[in-house]
N, CA, C and O atoms as a GROMACS GRO file, in nm:
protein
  420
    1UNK      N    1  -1.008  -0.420  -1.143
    1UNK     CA    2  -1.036  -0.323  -1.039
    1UNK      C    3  -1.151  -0.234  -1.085
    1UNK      O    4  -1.149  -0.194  -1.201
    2UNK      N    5  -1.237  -0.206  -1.016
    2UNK     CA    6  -1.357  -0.147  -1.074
    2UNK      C    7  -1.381   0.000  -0.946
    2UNK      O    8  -1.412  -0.014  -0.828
    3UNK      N    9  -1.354   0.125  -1.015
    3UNK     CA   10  -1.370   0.214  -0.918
    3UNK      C   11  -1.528   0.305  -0.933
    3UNK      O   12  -1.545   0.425  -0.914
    4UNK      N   13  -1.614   0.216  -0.969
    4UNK     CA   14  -1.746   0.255  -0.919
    4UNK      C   15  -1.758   0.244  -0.749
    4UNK      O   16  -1.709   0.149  -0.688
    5UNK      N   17  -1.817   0.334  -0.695
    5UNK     CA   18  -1.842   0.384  -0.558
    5UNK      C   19  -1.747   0.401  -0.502
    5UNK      O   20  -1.735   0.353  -0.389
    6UNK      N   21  -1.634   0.482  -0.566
    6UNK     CA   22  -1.528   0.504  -0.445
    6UNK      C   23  -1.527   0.717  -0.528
    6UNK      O   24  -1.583   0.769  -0.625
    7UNK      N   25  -1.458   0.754  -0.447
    7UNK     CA   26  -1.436   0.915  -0.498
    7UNK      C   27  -1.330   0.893  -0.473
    7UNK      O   28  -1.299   0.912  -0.356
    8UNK      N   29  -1.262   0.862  -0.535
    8UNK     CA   30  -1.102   0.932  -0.616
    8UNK      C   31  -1.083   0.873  -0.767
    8UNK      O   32  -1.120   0.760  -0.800
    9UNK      N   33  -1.016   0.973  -0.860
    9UNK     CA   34  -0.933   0.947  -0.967
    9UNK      C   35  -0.892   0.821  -1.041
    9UNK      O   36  -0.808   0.769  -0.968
   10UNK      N   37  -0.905   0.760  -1.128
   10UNK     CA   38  -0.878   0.670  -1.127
   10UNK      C   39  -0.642   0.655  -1.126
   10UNK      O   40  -0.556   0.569  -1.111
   11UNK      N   41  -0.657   0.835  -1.157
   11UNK     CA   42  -0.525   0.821  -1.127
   11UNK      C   43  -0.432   0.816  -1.001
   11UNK      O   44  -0.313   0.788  -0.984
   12UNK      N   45  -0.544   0.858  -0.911
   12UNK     CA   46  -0.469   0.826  -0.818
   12UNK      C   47  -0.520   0.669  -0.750
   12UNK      O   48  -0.439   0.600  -0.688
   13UNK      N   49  -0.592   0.647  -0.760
   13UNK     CA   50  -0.580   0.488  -0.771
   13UNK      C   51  -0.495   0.428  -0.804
   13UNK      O   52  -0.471   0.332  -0.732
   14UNK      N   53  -0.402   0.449  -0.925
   14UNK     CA   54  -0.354   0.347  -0.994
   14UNK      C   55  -0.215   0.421  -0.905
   14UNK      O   56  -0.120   0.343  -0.909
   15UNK      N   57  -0.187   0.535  -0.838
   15UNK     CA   58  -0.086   0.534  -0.764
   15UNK      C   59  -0.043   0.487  -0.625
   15UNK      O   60   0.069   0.459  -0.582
   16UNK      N   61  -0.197   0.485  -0.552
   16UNK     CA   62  -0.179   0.401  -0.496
   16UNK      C   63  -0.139   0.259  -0.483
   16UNK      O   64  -0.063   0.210  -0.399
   17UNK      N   65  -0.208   0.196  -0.586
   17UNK     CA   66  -0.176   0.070  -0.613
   17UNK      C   67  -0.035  -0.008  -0.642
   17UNK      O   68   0.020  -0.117  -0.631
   18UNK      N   69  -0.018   0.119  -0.686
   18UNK     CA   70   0.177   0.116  -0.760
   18UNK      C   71   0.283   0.123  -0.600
   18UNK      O   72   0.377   0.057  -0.554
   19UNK      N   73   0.208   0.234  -0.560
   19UNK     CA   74   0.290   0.214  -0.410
   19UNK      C   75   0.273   0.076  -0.344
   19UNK      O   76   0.376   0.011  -0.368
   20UNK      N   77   0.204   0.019  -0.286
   20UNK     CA   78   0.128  -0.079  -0.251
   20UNK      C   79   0.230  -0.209  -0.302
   20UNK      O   80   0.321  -0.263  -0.240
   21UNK      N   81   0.176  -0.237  -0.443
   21UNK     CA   82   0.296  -0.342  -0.500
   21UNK      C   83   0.389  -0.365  -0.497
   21UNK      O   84   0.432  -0.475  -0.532
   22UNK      N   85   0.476  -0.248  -0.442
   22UNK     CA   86   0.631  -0.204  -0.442
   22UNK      C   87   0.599  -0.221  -0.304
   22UNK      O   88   0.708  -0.254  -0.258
   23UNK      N   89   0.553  -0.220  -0.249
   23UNK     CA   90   0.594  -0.252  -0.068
   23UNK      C   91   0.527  -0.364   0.014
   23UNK      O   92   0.512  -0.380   0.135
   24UNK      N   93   0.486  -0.448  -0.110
   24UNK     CA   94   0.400  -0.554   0.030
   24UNK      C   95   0.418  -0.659  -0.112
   24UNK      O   96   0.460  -0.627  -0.223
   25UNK      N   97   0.365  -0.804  -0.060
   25UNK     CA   98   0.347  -0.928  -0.154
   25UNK      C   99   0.288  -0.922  -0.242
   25UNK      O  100   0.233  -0.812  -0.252
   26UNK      N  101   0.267  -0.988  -0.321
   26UNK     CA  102   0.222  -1.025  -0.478
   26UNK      C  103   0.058  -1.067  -0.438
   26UNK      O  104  -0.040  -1.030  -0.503
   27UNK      N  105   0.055  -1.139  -0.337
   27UNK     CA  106  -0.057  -1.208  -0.304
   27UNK      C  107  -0.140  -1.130  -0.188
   27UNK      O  108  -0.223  -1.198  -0.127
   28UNK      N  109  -0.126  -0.996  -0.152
   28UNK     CA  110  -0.190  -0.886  -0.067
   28UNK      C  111  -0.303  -0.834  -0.096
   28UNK      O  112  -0.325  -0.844  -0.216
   29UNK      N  113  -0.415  -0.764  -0.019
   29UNK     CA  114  -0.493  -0.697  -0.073
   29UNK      C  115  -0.517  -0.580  -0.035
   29UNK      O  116  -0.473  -0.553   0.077
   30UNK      N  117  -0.579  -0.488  -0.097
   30UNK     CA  118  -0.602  -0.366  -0.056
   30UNK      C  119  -0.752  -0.294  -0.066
   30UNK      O  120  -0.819  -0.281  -0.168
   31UNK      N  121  -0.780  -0.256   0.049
   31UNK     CA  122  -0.845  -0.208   0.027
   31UNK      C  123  -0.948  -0.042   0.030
   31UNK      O  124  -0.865   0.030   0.086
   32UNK      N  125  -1.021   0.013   0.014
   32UNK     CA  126  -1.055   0.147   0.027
   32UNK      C  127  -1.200   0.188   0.116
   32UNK      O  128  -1.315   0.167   0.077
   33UNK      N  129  -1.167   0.238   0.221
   33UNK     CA  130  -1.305   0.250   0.284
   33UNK      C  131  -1.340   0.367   0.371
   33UNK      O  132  -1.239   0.438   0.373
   34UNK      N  133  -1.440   0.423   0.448
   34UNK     CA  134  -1.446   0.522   0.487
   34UNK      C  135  -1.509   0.643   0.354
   34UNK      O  136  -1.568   0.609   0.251
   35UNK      N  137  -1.485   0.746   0.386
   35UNK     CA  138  -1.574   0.828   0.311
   35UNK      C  139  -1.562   0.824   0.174
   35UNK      O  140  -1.654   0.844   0.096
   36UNK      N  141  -1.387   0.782   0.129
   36UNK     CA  142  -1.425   0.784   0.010
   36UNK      C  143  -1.454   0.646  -0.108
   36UNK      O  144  -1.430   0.625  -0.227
   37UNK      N  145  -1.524   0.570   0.012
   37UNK     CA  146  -1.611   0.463  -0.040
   37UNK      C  147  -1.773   0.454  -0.032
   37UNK      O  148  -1.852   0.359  -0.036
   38UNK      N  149  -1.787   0.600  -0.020
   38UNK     CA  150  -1.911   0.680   0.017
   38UNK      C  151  -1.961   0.753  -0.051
   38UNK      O  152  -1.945   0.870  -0.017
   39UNK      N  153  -2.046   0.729  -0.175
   39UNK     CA  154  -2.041   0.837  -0.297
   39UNK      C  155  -2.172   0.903  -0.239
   39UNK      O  156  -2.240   0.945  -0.333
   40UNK      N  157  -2.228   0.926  -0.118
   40UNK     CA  158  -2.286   1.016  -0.072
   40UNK      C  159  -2.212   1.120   0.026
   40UNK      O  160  -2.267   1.217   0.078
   41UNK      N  161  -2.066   1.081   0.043
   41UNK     CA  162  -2.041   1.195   0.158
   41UNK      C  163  -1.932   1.262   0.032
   41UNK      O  164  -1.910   1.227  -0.084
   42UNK      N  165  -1.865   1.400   0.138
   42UNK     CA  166  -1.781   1.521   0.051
   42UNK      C  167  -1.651   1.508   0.129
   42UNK      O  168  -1.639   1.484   0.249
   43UNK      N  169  -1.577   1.523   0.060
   43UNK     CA  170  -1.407   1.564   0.148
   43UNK      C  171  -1.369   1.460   0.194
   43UNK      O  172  -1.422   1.358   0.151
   44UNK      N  173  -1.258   1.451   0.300
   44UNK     CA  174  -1.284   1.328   0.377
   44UNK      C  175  -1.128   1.293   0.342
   44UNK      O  176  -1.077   1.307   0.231
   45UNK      N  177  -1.053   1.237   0.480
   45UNK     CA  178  -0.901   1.136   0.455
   45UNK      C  179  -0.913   1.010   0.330
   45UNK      O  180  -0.997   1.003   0.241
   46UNK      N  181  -0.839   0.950   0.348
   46UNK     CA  182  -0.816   0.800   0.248
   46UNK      C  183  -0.786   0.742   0.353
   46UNK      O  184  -0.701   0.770   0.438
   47UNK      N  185  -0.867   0.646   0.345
   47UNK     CA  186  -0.869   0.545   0.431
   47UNK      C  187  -0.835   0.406   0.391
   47UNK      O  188  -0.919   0.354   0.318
   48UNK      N  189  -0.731   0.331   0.421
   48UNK     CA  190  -0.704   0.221   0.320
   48UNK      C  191  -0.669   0.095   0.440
   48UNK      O  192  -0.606   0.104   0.546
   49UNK      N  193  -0.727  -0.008   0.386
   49UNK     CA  194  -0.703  -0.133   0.441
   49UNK      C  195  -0.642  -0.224   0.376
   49UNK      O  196  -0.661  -0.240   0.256
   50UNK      N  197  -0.558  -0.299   0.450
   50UNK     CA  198  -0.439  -0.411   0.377
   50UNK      C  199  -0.450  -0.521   0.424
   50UNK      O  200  -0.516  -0.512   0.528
   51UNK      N  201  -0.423  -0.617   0.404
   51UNK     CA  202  -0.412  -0.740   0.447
   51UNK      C  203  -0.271  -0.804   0.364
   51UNK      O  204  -0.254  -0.816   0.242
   52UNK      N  205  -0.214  -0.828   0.434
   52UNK     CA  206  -0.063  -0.901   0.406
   52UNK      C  207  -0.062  -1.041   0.480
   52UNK      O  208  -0.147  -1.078   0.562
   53UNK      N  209   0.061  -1.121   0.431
   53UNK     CA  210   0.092  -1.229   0.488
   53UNK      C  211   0.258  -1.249   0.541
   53UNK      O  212   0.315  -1.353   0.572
   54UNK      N  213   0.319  -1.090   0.538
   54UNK     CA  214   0.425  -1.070   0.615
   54UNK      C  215   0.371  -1.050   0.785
   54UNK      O  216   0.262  -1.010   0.828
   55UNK      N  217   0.484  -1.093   0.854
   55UNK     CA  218   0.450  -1.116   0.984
   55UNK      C  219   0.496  -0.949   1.074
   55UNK      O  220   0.528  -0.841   1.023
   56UNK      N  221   0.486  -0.972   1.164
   56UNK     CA  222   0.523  -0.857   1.271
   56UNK      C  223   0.652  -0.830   1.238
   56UNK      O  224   0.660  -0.711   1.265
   57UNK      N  225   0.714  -0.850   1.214
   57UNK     CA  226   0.855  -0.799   1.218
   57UNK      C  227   0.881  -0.710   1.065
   57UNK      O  228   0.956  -0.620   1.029
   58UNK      N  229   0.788  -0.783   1.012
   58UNK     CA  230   0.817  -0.707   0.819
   58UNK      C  231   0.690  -0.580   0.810
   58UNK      O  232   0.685  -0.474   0.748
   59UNK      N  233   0.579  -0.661   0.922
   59UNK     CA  234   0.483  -0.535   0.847
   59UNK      C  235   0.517  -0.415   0.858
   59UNK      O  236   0.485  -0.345   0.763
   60UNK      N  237   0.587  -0.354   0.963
   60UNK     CA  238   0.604  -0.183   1.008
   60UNK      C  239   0.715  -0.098   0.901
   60UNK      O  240   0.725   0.021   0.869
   61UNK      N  241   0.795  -0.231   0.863
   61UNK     CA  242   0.895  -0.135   0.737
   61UNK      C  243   0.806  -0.058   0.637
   61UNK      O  244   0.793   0.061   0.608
   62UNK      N  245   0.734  -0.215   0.582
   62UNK     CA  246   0.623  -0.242   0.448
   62UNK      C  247   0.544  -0.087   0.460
   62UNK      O  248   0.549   0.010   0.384
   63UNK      N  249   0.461  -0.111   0.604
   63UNK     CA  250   0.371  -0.007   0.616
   63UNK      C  251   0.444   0.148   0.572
   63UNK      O  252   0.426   0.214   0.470
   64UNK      N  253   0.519   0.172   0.675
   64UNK     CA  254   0.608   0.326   0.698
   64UNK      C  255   0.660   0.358   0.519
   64UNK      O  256   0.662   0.471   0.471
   65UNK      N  257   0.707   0.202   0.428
   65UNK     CA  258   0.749   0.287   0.330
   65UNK      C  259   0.615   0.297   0.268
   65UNK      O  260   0.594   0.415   0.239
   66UNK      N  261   0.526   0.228   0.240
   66UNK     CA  262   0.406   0.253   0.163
   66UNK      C  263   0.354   0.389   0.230
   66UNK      O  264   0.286   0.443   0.142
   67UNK      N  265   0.354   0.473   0.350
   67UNK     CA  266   0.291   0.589   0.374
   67UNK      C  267   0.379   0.710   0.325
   67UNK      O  268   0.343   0.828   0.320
   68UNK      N  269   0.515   0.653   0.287
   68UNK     CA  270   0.589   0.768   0.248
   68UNK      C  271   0.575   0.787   0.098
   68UNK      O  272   0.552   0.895   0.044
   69UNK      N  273   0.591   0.678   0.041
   69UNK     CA  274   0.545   0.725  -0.135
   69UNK      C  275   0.365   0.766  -0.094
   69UNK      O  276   0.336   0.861  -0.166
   70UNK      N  277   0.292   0.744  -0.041
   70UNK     CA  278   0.186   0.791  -0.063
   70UNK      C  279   0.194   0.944  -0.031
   70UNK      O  280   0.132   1.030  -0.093
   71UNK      N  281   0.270   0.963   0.059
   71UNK     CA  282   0.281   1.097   0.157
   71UNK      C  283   0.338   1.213   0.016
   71UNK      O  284   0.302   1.327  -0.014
   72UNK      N  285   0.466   1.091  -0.063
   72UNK     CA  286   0.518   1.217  -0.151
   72UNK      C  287   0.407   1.228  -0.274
   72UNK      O  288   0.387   1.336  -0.328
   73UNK      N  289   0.346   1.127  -0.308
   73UNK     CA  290   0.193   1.174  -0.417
   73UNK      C  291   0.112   1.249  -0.384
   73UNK      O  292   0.055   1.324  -0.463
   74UNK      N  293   0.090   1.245  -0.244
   74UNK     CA  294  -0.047   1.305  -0.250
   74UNK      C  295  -0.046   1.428  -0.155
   74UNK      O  296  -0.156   1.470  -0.118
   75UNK      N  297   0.103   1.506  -0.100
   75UNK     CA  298   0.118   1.594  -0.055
   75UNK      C  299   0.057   1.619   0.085
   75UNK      O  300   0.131   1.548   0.153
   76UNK      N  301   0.016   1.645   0.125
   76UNK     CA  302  -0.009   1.637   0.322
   76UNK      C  303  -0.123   1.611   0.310
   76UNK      O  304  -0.200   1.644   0.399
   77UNK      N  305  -0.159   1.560   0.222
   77UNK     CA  306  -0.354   1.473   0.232
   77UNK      C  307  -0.339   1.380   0.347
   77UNK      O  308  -0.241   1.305   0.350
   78UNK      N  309  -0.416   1.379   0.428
   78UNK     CA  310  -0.478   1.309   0.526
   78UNK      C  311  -0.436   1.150   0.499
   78UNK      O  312  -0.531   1.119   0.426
   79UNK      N  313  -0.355   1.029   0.511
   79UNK     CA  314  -0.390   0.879   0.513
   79UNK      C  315  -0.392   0.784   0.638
   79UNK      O  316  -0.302   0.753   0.716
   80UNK      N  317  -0.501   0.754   0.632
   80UNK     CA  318  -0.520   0.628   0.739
   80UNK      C  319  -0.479   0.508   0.699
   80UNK      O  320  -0.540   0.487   0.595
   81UNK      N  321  -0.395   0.397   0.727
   81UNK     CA  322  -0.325   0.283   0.628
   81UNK      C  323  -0.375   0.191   0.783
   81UNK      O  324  -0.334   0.234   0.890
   82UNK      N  325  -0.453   0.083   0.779
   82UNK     CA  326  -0.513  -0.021   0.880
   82UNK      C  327  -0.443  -0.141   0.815
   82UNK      O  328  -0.481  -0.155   0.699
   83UNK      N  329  -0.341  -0.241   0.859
   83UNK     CA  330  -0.286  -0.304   0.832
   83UNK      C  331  -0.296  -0.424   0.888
   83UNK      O  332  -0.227  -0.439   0.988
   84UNK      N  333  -0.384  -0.544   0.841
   84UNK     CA  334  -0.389  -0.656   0.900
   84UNK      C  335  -0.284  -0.772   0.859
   84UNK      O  336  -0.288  -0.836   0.754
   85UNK      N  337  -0.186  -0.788   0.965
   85UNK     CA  338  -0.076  -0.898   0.879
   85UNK      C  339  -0.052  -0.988   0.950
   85UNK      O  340  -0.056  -0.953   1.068
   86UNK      N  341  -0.017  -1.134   0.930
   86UNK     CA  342   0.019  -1.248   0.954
   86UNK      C  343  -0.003  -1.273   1.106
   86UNK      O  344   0.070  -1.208   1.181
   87UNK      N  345  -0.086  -1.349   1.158
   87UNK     CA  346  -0.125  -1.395   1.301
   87UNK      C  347  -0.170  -1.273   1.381
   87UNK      O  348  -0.154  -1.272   1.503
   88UNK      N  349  -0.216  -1.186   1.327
   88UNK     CA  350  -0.284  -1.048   1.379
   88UNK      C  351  -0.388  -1.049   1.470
   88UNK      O  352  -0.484  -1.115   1.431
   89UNK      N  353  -0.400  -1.004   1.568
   89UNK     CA  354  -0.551  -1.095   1.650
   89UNK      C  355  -0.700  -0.993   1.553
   89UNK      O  356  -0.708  -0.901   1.471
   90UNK      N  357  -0.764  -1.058   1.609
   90UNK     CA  358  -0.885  -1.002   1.493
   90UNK      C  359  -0.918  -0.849   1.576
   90UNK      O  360  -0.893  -0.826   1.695
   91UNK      N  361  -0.966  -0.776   1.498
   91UNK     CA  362  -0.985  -0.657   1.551
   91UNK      C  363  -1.108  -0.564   1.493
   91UNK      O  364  -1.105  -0.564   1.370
   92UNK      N  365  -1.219  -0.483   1.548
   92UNK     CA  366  -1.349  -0.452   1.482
   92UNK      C  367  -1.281  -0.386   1.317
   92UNK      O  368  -1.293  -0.415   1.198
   93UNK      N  369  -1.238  -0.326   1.364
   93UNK     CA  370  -1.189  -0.223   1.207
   93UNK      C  371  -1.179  -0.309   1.070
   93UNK      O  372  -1.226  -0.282   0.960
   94UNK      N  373  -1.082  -0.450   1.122
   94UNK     CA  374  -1.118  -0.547   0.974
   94UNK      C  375  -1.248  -0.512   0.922
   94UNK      O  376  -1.282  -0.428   0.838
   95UNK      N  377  -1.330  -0.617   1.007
   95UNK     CA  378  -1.452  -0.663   0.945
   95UNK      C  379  -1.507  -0.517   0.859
   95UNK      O  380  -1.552  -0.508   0.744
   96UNK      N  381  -1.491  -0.440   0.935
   96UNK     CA  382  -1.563  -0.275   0.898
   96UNK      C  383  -1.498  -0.244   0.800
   96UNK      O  384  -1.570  -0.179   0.725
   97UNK      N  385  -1.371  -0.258   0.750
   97UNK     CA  386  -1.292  -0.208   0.620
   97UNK      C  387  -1.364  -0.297   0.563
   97UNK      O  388  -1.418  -0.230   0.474
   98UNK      N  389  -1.402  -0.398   0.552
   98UNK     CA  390  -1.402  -0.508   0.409
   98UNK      C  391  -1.567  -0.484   0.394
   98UNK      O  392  -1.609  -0.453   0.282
   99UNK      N  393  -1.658  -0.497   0.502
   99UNK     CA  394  -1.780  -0.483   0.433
   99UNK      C  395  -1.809  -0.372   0.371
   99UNK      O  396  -1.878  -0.375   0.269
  100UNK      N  397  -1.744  -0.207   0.442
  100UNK     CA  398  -1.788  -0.088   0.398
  100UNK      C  399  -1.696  -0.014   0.252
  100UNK      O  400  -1.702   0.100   0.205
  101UNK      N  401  -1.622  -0.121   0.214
  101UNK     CA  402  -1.528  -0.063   0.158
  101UNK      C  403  -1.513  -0.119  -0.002
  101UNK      O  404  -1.609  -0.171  -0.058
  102UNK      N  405  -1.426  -0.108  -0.047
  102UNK     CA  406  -1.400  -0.163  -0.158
  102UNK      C  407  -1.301  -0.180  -0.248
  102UNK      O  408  -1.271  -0.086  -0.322
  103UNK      N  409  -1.236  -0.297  -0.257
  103UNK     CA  410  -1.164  -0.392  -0.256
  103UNK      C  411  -1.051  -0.306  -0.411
  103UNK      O  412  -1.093  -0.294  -0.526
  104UNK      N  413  -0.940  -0.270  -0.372
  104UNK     CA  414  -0.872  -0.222  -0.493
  104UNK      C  415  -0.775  -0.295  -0.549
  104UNK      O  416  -0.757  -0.274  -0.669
  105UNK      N  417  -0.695  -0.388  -0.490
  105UNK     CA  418  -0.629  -0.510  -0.511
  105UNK      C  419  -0.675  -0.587  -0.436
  105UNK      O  420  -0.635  -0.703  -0.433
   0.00000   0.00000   0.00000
């Protein structure tokens, strides 16, 4: 994992990531985009993109618990969690998380 061009911590990286593992597959990815994949902008939510291979029925648990350990780390900080999972129809925001962003799992 390489956190050149992103603005956060590498500790809170690695908490995110920890949440993340604990709530979705082995074989998932994650990713980080929006401002603080922007080492020209200031402030700004966390913006995170996922890609899973649980279907509709598993993603909304997965999601809701991954926003709550994030919610209890990082205290009423702002998170956007964009969740692309199993037979998902395609949607602009993918493509836009993955080119502008950067890839943390």
């Amino acid at each position: 994992m390489s956190l050149k061009g992103i603005r956060l911590k590498s500790s809170q990286v690695s908490v995110i990531c920890s949440a993340f593992r604990s709530c979705f597959l082995e074989n998932d990815h994650l990713w980080l985009f929006g401002s603080r994949a922007d080492l020209s902008k200031k402030g700004g939510d966390i913006d995170l993109y996922a890609e899973t291979s649980l279907d509709v029925d598993e993603v909304l648990s997965a999601k809701l618990l991954f926003a709550r350990k994030l919610f209890l780390e990082f205290d009423e900080r702002k998170i956007d969690i964009v969740i692309r999972y199993k037979d998902a129809k395609e949607i602009p925001i993918y493509k836009q998380a993955i080119a502008s962003g950067v890839q943390i799992i």
